[in-house]
C-alpha positions as CSV (number, residue, x, y, z in Angstrom):
1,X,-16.2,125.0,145.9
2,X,-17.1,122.0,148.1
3,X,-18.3,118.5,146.4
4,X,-20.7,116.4,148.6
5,X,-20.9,113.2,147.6
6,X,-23.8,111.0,149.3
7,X,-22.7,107.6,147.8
8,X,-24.6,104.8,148.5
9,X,-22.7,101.3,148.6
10,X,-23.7,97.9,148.8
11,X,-26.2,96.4,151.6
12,X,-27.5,99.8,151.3
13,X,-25.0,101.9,153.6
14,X,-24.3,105.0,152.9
15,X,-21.1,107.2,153.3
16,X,-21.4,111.3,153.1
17,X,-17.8,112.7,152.0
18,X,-17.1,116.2,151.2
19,X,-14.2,117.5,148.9
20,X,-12.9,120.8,148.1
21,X,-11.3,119.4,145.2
22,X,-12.0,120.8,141.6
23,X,-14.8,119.0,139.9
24,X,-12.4,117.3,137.3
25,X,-9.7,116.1,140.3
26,X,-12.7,114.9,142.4
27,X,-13.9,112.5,139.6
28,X,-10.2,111.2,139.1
29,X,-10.5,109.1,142.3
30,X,-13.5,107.4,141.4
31,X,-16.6,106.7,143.0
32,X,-14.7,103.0,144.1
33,X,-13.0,105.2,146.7
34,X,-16.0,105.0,148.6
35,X,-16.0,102.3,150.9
36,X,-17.0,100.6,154.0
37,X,-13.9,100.8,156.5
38,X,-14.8,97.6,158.2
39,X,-10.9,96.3,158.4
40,X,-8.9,96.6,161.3
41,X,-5.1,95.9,161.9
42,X,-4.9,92.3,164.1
43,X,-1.5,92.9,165.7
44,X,-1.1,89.2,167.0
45,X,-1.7,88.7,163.8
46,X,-0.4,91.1,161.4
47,X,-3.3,90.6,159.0
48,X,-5.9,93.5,158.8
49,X,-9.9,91.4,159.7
50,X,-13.3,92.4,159.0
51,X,-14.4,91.9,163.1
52,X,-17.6,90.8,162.0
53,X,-17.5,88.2,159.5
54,X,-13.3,87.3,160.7
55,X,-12.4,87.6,157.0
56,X,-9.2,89.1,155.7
57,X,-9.0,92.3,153.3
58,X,-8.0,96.1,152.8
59,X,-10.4,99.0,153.2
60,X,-10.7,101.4,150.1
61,X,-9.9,105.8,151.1
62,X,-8.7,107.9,149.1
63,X,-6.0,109.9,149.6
64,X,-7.8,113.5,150.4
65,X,-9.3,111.5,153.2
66,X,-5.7,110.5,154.5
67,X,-4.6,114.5,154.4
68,X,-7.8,115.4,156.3
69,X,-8.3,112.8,158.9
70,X,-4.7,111.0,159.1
71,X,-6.5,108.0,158.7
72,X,-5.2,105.3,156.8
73,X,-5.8,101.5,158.8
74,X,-5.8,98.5,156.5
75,X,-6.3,101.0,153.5
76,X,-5.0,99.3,149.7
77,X,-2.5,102.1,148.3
78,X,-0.9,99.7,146.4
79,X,0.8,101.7,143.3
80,X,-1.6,104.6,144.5
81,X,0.0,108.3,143.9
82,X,0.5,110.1,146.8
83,X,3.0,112.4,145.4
84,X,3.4,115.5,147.4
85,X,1.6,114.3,150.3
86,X,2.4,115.5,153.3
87,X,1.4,113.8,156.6
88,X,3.9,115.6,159.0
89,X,1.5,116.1,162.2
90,X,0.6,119.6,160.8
91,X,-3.3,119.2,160.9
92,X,-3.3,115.8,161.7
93,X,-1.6,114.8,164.9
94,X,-0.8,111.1,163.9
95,X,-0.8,109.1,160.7
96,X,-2.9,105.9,161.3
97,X,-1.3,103.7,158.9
98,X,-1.4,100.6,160.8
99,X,-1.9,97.1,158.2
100,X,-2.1,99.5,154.9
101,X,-0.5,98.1,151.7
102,X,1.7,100.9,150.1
103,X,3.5,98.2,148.0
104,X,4.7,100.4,145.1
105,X,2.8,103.3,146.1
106,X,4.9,106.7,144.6
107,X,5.7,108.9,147.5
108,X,7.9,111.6,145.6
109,X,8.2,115.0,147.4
110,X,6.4,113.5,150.6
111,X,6.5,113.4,154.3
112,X,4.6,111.0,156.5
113,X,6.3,111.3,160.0
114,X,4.9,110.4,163.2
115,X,2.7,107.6,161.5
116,X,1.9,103.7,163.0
117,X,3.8,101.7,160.2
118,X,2.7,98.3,162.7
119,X,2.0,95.9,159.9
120,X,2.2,98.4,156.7
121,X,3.8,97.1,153.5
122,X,6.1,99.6,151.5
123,X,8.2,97.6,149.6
124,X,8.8,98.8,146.0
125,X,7.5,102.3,147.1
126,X,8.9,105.1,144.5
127,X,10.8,107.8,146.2
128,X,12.9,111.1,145.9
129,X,13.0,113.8,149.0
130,X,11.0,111.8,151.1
131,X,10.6,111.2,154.8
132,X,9.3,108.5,156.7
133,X,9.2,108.1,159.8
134,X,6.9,106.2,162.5
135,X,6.6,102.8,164.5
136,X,6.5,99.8,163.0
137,X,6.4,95.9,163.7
138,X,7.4,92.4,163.2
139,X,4.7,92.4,160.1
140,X,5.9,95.6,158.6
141,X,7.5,95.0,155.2
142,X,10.1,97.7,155.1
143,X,11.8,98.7,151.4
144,X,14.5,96.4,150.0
145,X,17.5,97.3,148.4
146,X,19.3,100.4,148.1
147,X,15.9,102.0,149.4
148,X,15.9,100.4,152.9
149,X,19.5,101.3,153.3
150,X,18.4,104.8,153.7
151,X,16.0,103.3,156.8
152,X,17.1,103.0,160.3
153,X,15.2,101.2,162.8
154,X,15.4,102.0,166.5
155,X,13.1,100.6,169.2
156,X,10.4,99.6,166.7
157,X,11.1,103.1,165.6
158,X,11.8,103.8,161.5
159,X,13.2,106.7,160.3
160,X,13.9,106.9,156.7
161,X,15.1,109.8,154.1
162,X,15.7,109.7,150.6
């Protein structure tokens, strides 16, 4: 069954987003995940910017969106579950995932390769067979610890497994 939701946010725009997800599952995201995606990654910067008004901050997705669209740009996951998820250029050819805040986001079971990691936060991200693995920057906040042990960075290039 397909769930259309015509939500209408403030200053009166309005986003149409469509869900195959049960009725129950759908609801779990909350109608907050609706948002205007007016922040972009500054990469002289490394701060993600509303063009218009020059003001910092994260845009608000959910993570069906991600699966569908592989796109992720100045997005807050922070402590967001993305268990299972798995963003390995299947449908989606790259993973836009430049200036999104993943800090402590649980990526158990998951595979994002082939994603732009310019400017992405993942420190205290929860783990267990994952794989990252994508481009990143001077910004990126890579995993501390034992976890970033298990990275490798290569011409801007991270590769990690756990």
């Amino acid at each position: 069954m397909i769930f259309t939701c015509w939500c209408v946010l403030g200053l009166g725009k309005v986003v149409v987003y469509e869900s195959n997800l049960h009725f129950f599952g759908f609801l779990s995201f909350g109608i907050s995940a609706f948002a205007d995606q007016n922040y972009v990654y500054d990469s002289s910067r490394g701060v993600c910017v509303d063009p218009a008004s020059g003001r910092n901050g994260l845009n608000t997705v959910v993570a069906e969106v991600i699966k569908q669209t592989g796109e992720a740009e100045c997005s807050n996951l922070t402590r967001a579950s993305l268990v299972g998820i798995n963003l390995d250029g299947g449908q989606v050819r790259s993973v836009n995932l430049r200036g999104a805040d993943l800090s402590g986001a649980n990526l158990v079971f998951s595979a994002i390769v082939n994603a732009d990691f310019r400017g992405t936060r993942l420190d205290g991200i929860s783990v267990g067979y994952t794989t990252l693995s994508g481009i990143i920057d001077a910004f990126t906040v890579l995993p501390a610890g034992s976890l970033g042990k298990s990275c490798v960075v290569k011409n801007q290039i991270l590769s990690c497994l756990w």
